[in-house]
C-alpha positions as CSV (number, residue, x, y, z in Angstrom):
1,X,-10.1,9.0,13.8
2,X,-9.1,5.5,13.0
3,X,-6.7,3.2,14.1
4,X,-5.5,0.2,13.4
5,X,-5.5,-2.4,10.0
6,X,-9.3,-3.2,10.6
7,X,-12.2,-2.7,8.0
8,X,-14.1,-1.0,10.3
9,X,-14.9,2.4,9.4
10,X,-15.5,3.4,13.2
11,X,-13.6,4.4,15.8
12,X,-11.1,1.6,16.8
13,X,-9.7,1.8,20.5
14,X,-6.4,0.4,21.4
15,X,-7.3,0.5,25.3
16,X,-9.6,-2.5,25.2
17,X,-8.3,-6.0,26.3
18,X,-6.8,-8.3,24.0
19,X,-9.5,-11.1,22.6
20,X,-8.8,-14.7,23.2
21,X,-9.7,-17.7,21.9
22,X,-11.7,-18.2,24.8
23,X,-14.0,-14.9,23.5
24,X,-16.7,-16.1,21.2
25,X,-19.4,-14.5,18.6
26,X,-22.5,-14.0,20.5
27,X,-24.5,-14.7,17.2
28,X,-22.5,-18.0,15.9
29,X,-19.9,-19.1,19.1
30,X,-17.0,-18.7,16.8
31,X,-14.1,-16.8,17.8
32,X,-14.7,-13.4,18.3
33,X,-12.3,-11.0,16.8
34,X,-14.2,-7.8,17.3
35,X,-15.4,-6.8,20.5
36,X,-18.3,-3.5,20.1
37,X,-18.6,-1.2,23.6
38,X,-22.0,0.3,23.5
39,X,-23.2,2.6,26.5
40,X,-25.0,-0.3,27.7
41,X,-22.3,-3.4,28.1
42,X,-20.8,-5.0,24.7
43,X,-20.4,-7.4,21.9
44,X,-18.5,-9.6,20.7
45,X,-18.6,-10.9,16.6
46,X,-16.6,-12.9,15.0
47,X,-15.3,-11.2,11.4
48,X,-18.2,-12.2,9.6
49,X,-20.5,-11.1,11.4
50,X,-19.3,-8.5,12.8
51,X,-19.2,-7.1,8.6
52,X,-23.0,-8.4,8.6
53,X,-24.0,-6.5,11.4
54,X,-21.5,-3.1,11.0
55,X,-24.8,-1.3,10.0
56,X,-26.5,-1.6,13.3
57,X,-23.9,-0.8,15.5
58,X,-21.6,2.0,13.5
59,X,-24.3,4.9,14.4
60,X,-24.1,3.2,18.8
61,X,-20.8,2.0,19.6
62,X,-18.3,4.1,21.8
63,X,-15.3,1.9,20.7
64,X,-14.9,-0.9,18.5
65,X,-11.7,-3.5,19.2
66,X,-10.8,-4.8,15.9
67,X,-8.4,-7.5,15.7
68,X,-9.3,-8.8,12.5
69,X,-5.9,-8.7,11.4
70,X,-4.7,-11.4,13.0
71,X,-7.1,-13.7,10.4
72,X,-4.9,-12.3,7.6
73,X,-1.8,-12.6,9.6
74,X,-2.6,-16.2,10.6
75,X,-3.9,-17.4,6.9
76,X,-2.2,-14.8,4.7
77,X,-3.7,-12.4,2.5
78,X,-5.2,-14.1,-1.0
């Protein structure tokens, strides 16, 4: 099931904790707008990266907080 405006095409929780600004990629330091739960702690990606790196994670994560919404919401849609 999938909730949310997202891209993902993985499960999306609602129950994680709101990102912040003060939440960055752990591949770039950008903000992170996607946080992935695996069984064995988390990550955190900004949007592009979190696209680049989708692959590798679809198949492990238990949840996947999207909230790249707020980039369209903030910038508009083009």
């Amino acid at each position: 099931m999938r909730r949310g405006r997202g891209w993902l095409h993985v499960l999306v929780s609602t129950t994680t904790q709101t990102l912040t600004a003060a939440d960055r990629c752990d591949r770039c330091g950008a903000q992170a707008y996607v946080r992935v739960s695996l069984p064995v702690g988390e990550l955190l990606f900004c949007a592009h990266h979190a696209r680049e790196h989708a692959g590798a994670y679809e198949g492990v994560a238990t949840h996947v907080h999207d909230e790249t919404d707020k980039l369209l919401a903030a910038h508009g849609a083009r």
